[in-house]
C-alpha positions in Angstrom: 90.4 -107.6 -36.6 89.2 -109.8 -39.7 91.9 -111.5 -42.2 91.4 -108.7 -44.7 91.9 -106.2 -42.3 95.2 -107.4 -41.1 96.5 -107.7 -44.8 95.5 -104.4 -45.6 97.5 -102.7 -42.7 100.0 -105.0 -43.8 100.2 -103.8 -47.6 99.9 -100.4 -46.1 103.4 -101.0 -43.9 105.2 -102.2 -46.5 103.9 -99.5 -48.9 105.3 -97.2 -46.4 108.0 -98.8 -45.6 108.9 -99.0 -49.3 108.2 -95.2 -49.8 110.6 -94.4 -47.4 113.4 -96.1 -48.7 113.1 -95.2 -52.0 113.0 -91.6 -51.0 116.7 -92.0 -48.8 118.1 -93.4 -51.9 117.1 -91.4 -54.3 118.3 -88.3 -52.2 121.6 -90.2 -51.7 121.9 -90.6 -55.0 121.1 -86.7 -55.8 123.2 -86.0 -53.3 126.6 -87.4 -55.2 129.1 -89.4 -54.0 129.1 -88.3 -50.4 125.4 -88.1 -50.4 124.8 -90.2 -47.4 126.4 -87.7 -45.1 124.3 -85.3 -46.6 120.8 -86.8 -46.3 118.7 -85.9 -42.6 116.2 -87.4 -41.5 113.8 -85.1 -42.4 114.6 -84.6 -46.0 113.9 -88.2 -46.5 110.5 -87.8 -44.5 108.9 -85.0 -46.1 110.5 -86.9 -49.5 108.1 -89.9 -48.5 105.1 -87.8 -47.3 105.6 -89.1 -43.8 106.1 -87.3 -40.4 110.0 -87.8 -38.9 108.3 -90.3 -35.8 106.6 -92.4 -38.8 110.1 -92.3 -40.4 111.9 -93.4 -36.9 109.2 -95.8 -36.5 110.2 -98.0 -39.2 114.1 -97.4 -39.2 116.9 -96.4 -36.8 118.8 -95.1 -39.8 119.8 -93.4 -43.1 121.9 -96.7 -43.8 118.7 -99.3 -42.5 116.2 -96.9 -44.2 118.5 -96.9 -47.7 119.0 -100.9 -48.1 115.6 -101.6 -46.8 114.3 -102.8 -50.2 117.8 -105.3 -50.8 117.0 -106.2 -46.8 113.6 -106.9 -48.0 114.2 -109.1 -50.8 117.5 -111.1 -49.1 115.0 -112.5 -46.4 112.6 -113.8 -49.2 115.2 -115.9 -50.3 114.2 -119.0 -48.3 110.3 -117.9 -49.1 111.4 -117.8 -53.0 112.9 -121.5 -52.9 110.0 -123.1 -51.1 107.8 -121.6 -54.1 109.0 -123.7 -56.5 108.2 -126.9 -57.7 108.8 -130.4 -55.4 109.8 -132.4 -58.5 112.8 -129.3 -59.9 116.2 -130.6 -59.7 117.8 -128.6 -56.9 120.2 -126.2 -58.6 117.6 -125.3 -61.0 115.1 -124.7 -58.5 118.0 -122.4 -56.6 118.9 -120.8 -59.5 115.6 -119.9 -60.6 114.2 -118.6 -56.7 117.0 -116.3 -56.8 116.7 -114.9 -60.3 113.2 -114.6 -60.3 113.4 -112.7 -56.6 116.4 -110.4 -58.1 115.6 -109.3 -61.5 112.0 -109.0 -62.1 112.5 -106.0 -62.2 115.9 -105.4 -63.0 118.2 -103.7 -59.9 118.4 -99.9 -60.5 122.1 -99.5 -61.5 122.6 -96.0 -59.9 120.8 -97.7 -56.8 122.6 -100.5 -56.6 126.0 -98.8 -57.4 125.5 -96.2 -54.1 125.0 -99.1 -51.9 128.1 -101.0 -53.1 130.0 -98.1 -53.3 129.5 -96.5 -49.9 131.4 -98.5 -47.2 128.3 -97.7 -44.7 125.6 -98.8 -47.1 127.6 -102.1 -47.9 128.0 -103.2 -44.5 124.4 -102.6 -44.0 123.5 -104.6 -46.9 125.4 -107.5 -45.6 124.2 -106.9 -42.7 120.9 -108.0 -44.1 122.3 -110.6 -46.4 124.0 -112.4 -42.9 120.8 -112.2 -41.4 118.9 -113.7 -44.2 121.1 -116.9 -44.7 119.2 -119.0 -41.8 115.7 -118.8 -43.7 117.8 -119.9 -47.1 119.5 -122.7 -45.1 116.1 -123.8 -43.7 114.6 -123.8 -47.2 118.2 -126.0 -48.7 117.2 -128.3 -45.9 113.6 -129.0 -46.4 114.3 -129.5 -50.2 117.1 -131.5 -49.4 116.1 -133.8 -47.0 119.2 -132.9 -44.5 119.2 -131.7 -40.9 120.1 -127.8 -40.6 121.2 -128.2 -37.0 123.8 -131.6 -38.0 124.6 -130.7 -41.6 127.3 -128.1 -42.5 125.5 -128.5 -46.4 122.5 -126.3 -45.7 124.1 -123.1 -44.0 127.6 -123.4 -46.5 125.3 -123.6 -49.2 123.0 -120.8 -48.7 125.9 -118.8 -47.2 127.8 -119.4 -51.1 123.8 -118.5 -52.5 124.1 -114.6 -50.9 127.8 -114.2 -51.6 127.3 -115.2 -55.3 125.0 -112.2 -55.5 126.8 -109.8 -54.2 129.8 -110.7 -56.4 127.1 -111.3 -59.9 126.4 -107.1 -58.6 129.8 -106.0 -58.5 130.4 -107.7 -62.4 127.3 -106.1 -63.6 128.3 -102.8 -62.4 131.5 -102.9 -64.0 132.0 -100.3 -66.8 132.3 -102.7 -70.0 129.7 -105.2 -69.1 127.2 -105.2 -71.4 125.3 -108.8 -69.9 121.9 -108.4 -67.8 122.1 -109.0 -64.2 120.0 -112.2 -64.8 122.5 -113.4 -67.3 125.5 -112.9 -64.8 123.4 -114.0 -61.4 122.9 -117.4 -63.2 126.3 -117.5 -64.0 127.8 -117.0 -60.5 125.0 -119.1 -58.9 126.1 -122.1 -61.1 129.8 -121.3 -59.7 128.0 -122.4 -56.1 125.0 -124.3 -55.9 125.4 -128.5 -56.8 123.7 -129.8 -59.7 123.7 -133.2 -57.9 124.3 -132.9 -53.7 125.8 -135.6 -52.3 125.4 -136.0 -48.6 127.1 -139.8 -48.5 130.3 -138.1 -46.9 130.7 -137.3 -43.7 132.4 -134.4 -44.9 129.2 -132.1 -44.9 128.4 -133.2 -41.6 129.1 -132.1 -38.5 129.3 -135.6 -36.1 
């Protein structure tokens, strides 16, 4: 199979992939507040143009299917910092990789407010978050110039990095706030990541 070939069954995946999750949410949504209950299978596969098998081929469930796209986008985290430039101090480069990754586009409020509202959906979503924190901390260390095995700096730090989004969500969905999500994300993200690291105490290491 030639290079092109491979990325085009990968676009397609992904566009599947995509179109399945954004069919379970939006029926979720439709559905009100106990919409997850409520959504089968088979409504979100004939939602997506798929067949229920192509549907079970990709997930193992409403709640995987549903936060798929914030799943997505969590594990691009440490792909997102390694994108940007050598020379950029760190926080700024940080910073930057996670508000480029998480507002362009913006969340979709309705979206975003289903999955941190629905106990099932958050622990999924955390789920995904937990998951994507090794990448992150691989990233931190690279840029950094630490060990990710010896230093506690690397995992703490990307570990504050998902955390800090979760919390920037919750504060942009509250009723008064009238900020962007960018505008709050950069504000909780400067609550956590260093402007200036400093690894000469033994206090972020593990020996």
């Amino acid at each position: 199979m030639t290079d092109d070939a491979m990325d085009l069954r990968a676009r397609n995946r992904r566009a599947t992939r995509e179109a399945i999750s954004h069919a379970a949410l939006r029926l979720a949504i439709e559905q009100g507040p106990h919409g997850l209950a409520l959504v089968r299978v088979t409504d979100i596969a004939t939602a997506a143009g798929v067949s229920p098998r192509t549907y079970n081929n990709y997930f193992s469930s409403r709640e995987e299917a549903i936060c798929a796209l914030q799943a997505d986008q969590a594990r691009r985290l440490g792909e997102a910092l390694r994108s940007r430039p050598a020379g950029e101090p760190f926080d700024q480069a940080v910073i930057a990789a996670v508000i480029e990754l998480y507002t362009d586009p913006e969340p979709d409020k309705a979206g975003l407010r289903m999955i941190m509202q629905t106990p099932e959906l958050e622990g999924e979503a955390l789920k995904a978050f937990t998951m994507a924190e090794p990448p992150l901390a691989e990233a931190i260390a690279d840029r950094t110039g630490t060990d990710v095995t010896r230093d506690l700096f690397p995992a703490v730090t990307a570990a504050a990095v998902a955390g800090a989004v979760r919390v920037a969500g919750r504060h942009w969905l509250a009723p008064a706030t009238t900020e962007s999500f960018a505008t709050i994300l950069r504000a909780a993200l400067s609550c956590v990541v260093p402007s200036t690291p400093d690894f000469s105490s033994s206090r972020c290491r593990r020996d």
